[in-house]
N, C-alpha and C positions, 0 to 999 in steps of 0.2 A: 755714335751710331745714328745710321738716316731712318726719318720716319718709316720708310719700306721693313729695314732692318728691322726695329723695333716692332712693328706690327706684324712681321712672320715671325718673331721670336716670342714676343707672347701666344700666338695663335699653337704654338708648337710647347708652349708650356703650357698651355691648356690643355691640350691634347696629351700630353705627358702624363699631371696629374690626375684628368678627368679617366685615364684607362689605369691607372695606378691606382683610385677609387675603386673601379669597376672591379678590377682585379682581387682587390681585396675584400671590397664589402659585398657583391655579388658573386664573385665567383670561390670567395674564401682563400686563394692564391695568390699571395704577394708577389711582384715583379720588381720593386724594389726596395729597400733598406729606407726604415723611417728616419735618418740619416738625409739619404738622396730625397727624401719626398718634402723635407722640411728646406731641405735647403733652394729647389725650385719652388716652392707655395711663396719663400721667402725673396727670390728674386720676380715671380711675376705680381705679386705685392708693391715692389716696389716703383716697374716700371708702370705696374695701372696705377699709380700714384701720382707718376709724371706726369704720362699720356693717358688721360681718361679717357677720351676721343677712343681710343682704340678697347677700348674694354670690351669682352665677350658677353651676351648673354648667359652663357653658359661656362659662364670664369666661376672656378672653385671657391673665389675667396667671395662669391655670395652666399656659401655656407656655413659663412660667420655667425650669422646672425647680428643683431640689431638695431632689425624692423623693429619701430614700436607700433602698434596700431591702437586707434580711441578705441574700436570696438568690433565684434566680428558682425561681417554684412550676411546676411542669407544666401543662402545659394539655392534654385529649384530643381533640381534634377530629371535630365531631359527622360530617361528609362529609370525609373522610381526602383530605389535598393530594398528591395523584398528581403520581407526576413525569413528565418530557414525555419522550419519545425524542428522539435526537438525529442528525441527519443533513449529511453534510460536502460533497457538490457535487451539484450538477441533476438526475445521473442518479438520484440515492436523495430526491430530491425528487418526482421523475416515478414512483418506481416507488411511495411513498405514496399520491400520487393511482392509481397503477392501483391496488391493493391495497382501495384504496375502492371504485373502481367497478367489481372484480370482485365485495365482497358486496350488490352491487347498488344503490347510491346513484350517484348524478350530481349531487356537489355544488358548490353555492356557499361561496366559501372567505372567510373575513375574514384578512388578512396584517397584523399587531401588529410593533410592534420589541421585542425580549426584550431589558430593560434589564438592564445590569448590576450587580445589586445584592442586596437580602435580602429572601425571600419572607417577607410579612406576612399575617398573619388578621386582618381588624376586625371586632368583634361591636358592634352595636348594639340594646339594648331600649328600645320606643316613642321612635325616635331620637337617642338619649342614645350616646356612647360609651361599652362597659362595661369591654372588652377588646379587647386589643393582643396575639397570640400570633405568635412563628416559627414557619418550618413542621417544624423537627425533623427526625421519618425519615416524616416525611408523616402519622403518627395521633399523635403525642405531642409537641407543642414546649414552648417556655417562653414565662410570663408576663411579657408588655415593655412593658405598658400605661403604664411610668411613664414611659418614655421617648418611647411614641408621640406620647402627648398633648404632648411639646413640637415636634414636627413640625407646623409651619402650615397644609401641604398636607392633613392630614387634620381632617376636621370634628368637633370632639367633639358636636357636637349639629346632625342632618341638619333639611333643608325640611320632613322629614313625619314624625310619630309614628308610626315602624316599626320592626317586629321583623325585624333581619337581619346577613345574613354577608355580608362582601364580601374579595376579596383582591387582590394586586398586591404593589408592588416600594417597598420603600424604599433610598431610593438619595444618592449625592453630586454633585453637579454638579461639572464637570473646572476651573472657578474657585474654586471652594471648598473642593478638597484643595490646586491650587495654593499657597491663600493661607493653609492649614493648612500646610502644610510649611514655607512662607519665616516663619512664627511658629516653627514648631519647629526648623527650624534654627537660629534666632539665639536661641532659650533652650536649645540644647545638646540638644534630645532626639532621639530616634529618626525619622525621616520615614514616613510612613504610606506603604506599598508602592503601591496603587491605591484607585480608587473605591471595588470591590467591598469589599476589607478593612476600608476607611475605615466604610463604611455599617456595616456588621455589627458591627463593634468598637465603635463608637460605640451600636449599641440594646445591646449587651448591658454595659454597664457599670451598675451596681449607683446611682451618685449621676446621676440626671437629669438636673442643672444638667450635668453633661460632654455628653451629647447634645445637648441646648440649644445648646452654642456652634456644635456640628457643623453648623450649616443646613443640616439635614437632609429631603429633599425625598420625594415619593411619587407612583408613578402606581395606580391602579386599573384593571384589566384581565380578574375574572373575578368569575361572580354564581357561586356552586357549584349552586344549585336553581330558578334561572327560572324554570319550572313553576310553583310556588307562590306566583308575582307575574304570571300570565295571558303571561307570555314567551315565543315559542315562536321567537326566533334570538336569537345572540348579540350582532347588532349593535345592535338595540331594545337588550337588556339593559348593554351599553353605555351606550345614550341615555341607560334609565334612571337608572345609577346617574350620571349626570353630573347628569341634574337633580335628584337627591338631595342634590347638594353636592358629589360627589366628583371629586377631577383625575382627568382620562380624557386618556391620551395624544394627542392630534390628529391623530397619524401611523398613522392605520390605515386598510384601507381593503378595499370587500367586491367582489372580483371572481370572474369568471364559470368561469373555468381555471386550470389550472395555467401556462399562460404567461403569463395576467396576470398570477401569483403570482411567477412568475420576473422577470417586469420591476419588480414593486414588490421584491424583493431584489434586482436591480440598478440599481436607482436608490435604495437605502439602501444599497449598498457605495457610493456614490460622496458620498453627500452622509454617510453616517458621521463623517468626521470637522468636521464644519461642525455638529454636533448639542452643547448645550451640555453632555451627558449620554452618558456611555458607552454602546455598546451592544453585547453579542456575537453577534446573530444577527439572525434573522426569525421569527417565529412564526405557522402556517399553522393556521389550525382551521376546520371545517366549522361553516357559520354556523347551520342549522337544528337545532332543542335536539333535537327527535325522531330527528332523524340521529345525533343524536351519541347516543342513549340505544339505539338500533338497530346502533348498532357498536359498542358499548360497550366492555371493555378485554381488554389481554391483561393477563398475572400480575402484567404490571410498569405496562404504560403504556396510556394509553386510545387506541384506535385512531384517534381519529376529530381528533389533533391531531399536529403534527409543529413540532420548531426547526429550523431552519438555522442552521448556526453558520458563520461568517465564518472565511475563512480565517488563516492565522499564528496561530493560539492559542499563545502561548507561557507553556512550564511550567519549572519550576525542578527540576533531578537534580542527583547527583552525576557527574562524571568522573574515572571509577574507573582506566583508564588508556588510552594512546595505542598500539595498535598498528599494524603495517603490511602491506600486501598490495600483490601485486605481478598489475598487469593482462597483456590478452591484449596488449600493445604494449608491455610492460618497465614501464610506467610504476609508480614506487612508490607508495603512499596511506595516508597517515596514517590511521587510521577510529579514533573515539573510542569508547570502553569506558565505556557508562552504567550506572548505577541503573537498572531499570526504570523505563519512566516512559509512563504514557497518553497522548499526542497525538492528539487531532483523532478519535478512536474506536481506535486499534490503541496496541498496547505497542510503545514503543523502545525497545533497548538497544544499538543500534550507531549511529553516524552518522560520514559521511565528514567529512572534515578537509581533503580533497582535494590543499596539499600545504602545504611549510615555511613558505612565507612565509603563507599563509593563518594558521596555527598562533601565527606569530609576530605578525600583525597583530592578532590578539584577545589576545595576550600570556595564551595557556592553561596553565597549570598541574594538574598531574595533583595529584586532588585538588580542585578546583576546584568550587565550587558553578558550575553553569554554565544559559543559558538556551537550549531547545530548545523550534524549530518544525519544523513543514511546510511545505517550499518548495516553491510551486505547489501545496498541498495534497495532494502526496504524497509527496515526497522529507525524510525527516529530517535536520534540518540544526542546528547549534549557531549561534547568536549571538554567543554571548560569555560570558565571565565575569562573577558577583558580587562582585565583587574586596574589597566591604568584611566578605564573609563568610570572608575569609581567617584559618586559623589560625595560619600559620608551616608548618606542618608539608607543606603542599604541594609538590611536585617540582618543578624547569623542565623542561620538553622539549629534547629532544635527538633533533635527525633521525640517523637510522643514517648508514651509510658503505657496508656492506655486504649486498647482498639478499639478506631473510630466509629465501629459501630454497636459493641454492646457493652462496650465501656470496659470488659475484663482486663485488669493489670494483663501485660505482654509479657513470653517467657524470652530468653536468649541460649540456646544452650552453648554449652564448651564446648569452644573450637569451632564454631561456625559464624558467620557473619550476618543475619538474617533474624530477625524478631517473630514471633508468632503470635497471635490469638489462639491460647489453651482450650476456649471452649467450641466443644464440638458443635453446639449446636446455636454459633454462632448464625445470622441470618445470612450474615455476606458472606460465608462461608459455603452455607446451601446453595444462593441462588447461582454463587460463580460458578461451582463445581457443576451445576446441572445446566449453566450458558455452557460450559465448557464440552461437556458429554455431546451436545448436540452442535455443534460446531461443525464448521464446515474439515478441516482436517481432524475431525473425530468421527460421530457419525453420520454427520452431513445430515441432519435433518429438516427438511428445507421447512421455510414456513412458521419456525419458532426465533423468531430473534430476542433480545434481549429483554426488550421490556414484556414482553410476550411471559414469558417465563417467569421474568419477576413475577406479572398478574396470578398468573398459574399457583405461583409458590405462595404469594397472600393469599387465595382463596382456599388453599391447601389441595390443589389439587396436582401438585408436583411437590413433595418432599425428598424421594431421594430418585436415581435414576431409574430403576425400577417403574417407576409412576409413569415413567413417558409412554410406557405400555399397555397402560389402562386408561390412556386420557379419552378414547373412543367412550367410556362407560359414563365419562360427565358430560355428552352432545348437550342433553337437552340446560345446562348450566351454562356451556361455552355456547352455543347458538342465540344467545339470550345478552352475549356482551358485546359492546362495540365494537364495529370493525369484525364480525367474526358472522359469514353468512354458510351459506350451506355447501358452496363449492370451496370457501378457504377451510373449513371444518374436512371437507372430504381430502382434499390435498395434505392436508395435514396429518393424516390419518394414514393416508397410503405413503404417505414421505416414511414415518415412524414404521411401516410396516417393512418399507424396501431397507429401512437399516439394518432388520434383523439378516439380511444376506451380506452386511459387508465383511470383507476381510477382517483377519481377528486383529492384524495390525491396528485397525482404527476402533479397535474397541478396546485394546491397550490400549491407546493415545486417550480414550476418552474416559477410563476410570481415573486418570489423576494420580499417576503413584507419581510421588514426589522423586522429581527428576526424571521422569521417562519422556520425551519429548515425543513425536510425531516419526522423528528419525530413527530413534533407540527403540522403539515401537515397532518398528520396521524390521529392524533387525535382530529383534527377539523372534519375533513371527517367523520369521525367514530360516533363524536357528533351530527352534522348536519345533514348529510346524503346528500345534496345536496347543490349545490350553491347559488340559490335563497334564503334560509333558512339561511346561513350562513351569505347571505349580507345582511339579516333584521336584524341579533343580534347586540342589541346594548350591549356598554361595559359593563355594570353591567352584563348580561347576560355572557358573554365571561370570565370576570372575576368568575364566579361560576365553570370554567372550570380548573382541578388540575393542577399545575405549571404555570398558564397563571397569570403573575402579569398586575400592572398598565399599564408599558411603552408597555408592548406588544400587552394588550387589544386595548388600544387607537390607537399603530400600524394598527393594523387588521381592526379595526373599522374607521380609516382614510384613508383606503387603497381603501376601496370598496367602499365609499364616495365619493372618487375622480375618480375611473374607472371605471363607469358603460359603459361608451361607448365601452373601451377594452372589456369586460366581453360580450358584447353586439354583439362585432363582434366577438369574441369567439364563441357564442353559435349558429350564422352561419355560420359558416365554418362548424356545424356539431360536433363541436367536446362537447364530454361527458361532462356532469356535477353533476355527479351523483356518490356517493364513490358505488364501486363494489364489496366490502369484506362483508365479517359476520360480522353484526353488536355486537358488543359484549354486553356478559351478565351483571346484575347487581347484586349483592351482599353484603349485608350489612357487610360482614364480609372482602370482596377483594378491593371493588370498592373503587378509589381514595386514596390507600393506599397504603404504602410502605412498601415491607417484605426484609428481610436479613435473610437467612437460615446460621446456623453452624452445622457442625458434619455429620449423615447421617441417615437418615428415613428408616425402610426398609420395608417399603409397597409403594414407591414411588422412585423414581431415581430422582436427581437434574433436571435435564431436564423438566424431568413430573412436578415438581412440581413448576417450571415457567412459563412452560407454562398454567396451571391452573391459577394463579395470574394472568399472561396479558390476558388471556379468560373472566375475568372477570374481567377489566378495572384497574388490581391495578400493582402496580410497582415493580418489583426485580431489587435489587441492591447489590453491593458486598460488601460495607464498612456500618458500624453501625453509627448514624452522632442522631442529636438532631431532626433532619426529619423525621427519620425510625417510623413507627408505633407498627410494629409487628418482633420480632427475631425469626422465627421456629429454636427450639434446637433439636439437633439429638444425635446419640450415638458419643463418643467423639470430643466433641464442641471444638473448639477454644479458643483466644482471644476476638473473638465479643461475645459471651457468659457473659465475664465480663464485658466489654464496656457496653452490654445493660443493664446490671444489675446497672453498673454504675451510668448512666443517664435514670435510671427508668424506662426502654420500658419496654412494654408490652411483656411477653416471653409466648411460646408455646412450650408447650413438645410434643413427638409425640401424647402423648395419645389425648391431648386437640385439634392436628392440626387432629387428624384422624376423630374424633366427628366432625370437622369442615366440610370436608372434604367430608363424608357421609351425612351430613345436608345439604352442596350444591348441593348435588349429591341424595339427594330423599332417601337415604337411613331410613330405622326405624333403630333408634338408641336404 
């Protein structure tokens, strides 16, 4: 063969395997048999072996790997990678978008999935790959070009001779750390923790060929200068760089509001875990480039883009130790003593434990590396232990005997899981129940916080919650102690006065019957309608009421048994006893039932169509369970779509829930 020959025959095996890549790792559509692809990688191997001379920049077999490099160089970045602000449930979703269309824009949004993985810089000259950079602290990262170019997903040489930046996420697929781990565990080594680590750990290693093995993947997701390529949204700039050559996530999508932005996040919390690729949020940016150069940034983060992060983030502290607290009903509570630790935007350092066998089921050790989230996205809760990050040195737990504050032996009764303090007139017994009473989801007493109350309670002048009523009669006592002048006295005084109008909901919520929560409060009010009415039902009665079991009938029903006299000086002091909302409606198709919506409707918005179910007495929830009644299916459903199917619920397609829907609603069908 003459060197002409040889040098169009490589040039054509390049070209072979470099869209035989493309094919597969960006477009996900194989063109040919991994057969055919090994067997050219393996003939243009051999002739750039002969003739070096003729080697392509952009020859597959540079994504062997190994480069080794002494060390990684800096890199400065010419447009500094801004980081994104972070946002944890709807409502800080919604006040984004207000915040926009207060500086005056009405925009169009494009919604991305923020994959979980390591942000990359790719520099290209006259389409040539030159540089591979991390993003650092945003103006300064390091040079990983040895490692990018073994990544298939990125193109070392684009469609068109251009001079440009582009950036995005190099990442792991959840089969390919899998199949790293079951390797490392049976050669003895460490197990890679997640995706996120796998990725990042694997570009910054110094010899190539180790990246190399990592099949290591990439999506592209931002142009930093569109402008300078006639661009003027981000979804073109998208298009573009997809026809450049680069992987553009598929999952993205350009709509008109905020609640079509809310339903593309929840319809990627449901299919999340069906994605072959981690993801921890959504990502919302305003599609038009002039908008975004028109809002441009605050100190930190540019206004004009927002993540949501998905709920359960979970992060790794210590637990420093176990102590215990005793509620406004005796009950004892283990609450765990952290490490400071970030969750979800706030710092935690307390979490409950709630009681022995909880403790003993995660098998915690004080000491203990341990994993903490947010349950329901706001309550701090522990998981569990690291157990192989044990050093010896950790403690066992050990439930008390005695409560920690008046010392009385503790009771347990049969059949429940939960320790008490016996005596009534324990002190931490008074002053929680009387922080409780004046709480903001009780009677919202502004003005009296915590220690406030304590003081109150050592000087005796709050003993039971009655007393919150006559605190006005001890001015010239309270005007006379720190921190307490003549305008916090009067505030305080009219706070106390304005509770006597709240709904009787939140004066259930704030007597403390054991087990009535804020919700179940709610829903007695709503049943009842009044106090009197509520303290003639007996348990059979109560128990007809949905989620109210035995223990908590007989609660309710022993509660009002035993304090007619409270209730009695309650209703002279004036104060309300009457629920003050809309009585809600009944529905043979809503009431006392439980819906799970998947996918999306498009005659109604997620929103609207929960609030229709709790308008009429019945229940939305997020997960499909053997409880659910009713699944509404939408246009691409989810995983609970099969789930329900599973366990044989009851499913509604749009058509079936619109019939419903207009038959609630008086409609002629």
């Amino acid at each position: 063969m003459d060197n002409n020959k040889v040098k169009e025959r490589i040039e054509e095996l390049v070209k072979i395997i470099n869209d035989a890549n493309y094919n597969y790792y960006v477009l996900d559509n194989p063109t040919i048999t991994d057969q055919e692809f090994d067997k050219y990688l393996r003939e243009l191997e051999n002739l750039e072996a002969k003739y070096p001379e003729y080697v392509l920049i952009d020859s597959p077999t540079k994504r062997v790997g190994g480069e080794v490099i002494d060390k990684f160089l800096k890199v400065t970045h010419k447009i500094p990678l801004l980081s994104i602000s972070d946002v944890f449930n709807e409502d800080e979703v919604r006040d984004f978008d207000a915040k926009i269309k207060k500086l005056g824009v009405i925009p169009e949004y494009v919604c991305e999935l923020k994959i979980d993985g390591l942000a990359v810089s790719l520099q290209y000259e006259k389409g040539i790959l030159i540089r591979g950079a991390t993003r650092g602290d945003g103006v300064v990262g390091e040079d990983i070009t040895h490692n990018v170019k073994t990544i298939k997903a990125i193109p070392l040489k684009l469609n068109r001779e251009i001079d440009i930046e582009v950036r995005g996420e190099i990442y792991m697929e959840k089969k390919v750390l899998e199949k790293l781990n079951k390797e490392r565990k049976e050669e003895g080594l460490p197990l890679l923790q997640n995706v996120r680590n796998a990725a990042a750990g694997s570009v910054r290693q110094l010899d190539s060929s180790i990246a190399a093995k990592r099949n290591l993947n990439n999506f592209i997701y931002h142009l930093p200068n569109p402008l300078d390529y006639g661009i003027t949204k981000h979804s073109d700039a998208l298009k573009f760089m997809q026809d450049l050559g680069f992987k553009i996530n598929p999952a993205n999508r350009v709509v008109n509001s905020i609640d079509e932005a809310l339903d593309f996040i929840h319809e990627y919390t449901e299919k999340r875990e069906e994605l072959p690729y981690e993801i921890d949020g959504v990502v919302i940016k305003v599609n038009d480039i002039n908008e975004q150069r028109e809002l441009g940034n605050t100190a930190k983060y540019p206004r004009w883009v927002v993540a949501y992060k998905f709920p359960h983030n979970d992060v790794l502290t210590k637990l420093q130790d176990i102590i215990f607290t005793v509620g406004r009903t005796g009950q004892i509570t283990p609450n765990a003593v952290l490490d400071p630790v970030l969750v979800m935007g706030s710092t935690i350092a307390r979490a409950t434990l709630h009681n022995e066998d909880f403790v003993k089921a995660l098998d915690l050790k004080i000491g203990d590396t341990v994993i903490v989230h947010k349950a329901g996205d706001v309550i701090p809760e522990v998981k569990g232990a690291v157990k192989e990050r044990r050093t010896g040195a950790e403690k066992d737990f050990q439930m008390i005997t005695k409560c920690p504050i008046c010392h009385t032996d503790l009771i347990k009764k049969e059949g429940q899981v939960d320790y008490f303090c016996p005596n009534d007139l324990c002190p931490a017994r008074g002053i929680e129940g009387l922080i409780h009473f004046a709480s903001r989801d009780a009677m919202n007493i502004d003005g009296l916080g915590d220690e406030i109350i304590e003081d109150f309670y050592n000087l005796g002048f709050l003993k039971s919650i009655t007393d919150f009523y006559h605190l006005k009669e001890h001015e010239d006592d309270i005007l006379v102690l720190e921190g307490f002048g003549r305008k916090s006295f009067d505030n305080m005084v009219e706070a106390i006065e304005n509770s006597k109008q709240n709904s009787l909901e939140k004066l259930l919520f704030g007597l403390g019957i054991n087990g009535v929560g804020s919700k179940t409060a709610k829903v007695l009010a709503e049943y009842f309608g009044d106090m009197d009415t509520l303290m003639k039902a007996e348990v059979e009665e109560l128990l007809q009421i949905k989620d109210i079991g035995d223990i908590l009938a007989k609660n309710i029903y022993d509660y009002f048994q035993n304090n007619h006299n409270l209730i009695d000086k309650l209703k002279m002091l004036d104060i309300n006893m009457k629920y003050l909302g809309i009585k809600k409606k009944v529905s043979e198709y809503f009431t006392n039932k439980k819906f799970v919506m998947t996918g999306s409707i498009s005659f109604m918005t997620r929103d609207e169509i929960k609030a229709l179910i709790e308008e009429y007495s019945g229940t939305f929830a997020d997960s499909v369970s053997k409880k659910t009644d009713v699944v509404i299916v939408g246009d691409n459903p989810g995983s609970k779509y099969d789930k329900a199917r599973e366990l044989n619920i009851t499913i509604w397609n749009e058509e079936t829930f619109k019939k419903v829907v207009d038959e609630v609603n008086g409609k002629i069908i």
